[in-house]
N, C-alpha and C positions, 0 to 999 in steps of 0.2 A: 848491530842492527839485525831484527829478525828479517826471516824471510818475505813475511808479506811486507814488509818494509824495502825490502832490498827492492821485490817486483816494482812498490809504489816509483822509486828512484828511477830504474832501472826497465821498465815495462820491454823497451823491444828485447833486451838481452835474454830477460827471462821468456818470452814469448819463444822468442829463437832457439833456446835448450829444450825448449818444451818441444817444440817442433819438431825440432833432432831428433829428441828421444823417442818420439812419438814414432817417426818414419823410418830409424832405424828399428823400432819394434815390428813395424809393418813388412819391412823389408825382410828381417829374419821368420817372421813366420811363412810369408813366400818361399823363401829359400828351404828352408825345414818342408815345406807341403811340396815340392819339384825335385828334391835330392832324391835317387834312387838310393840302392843296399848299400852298406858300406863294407861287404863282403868284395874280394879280390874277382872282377872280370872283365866284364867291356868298362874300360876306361874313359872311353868315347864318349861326350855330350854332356850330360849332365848328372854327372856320379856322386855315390855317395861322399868318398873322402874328400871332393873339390867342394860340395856342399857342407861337410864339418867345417871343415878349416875356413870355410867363409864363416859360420856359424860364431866360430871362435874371434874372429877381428870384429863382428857386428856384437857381440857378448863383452870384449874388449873396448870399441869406441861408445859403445852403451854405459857403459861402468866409466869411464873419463867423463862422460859427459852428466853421469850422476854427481860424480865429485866436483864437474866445476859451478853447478847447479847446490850443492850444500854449501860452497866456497860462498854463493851469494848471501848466503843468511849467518854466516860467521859475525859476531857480535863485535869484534873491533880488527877491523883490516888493517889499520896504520901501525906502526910501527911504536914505539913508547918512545916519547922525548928526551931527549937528551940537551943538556944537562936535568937531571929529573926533581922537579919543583917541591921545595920542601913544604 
């Protein structure tokens, strides 16, 4: 099944990864535009390496949620029958 197929089936699930991905996108550009240097000093508040390393789990649950979003338009999800029909 293609993807607009999957959505046709499927409408909230795909709405819902859209969402995700949407608001984690939204979410990492905040975080990227509030991250101070990522040079060594005041540690305090809201630094740079605490804003990487968020960068990196939101870059991380972005990319799962890209895969499980191509998973929907995968052209045969079941499994091949057994015994297999001649």
């Amino acid at each position: 099944m293609g993807l607009r197929t999957a959505i046709g089936h499927n409408p909230l699930v795909a709405f819902g990864l859209l969402f995700a991905a949407v608001w984690t996108g939204l979410i990492g550009f905040n975080v990227a535009g509030q991250m101070g240097g990522v040079t060594p000093g005041n540690w305090v508040g809201q630094h740079g390496f605490g804003g990487l390393m968020g960068l990196i789990v939101l870059l991380t649950f972005l990319a799962l949620i890209l895969v499980a979003l191509g998973e929907l338009g995968e052209p045969d999800p079941a499994p091949d029958e057994w015994p297999p029909e001649e």
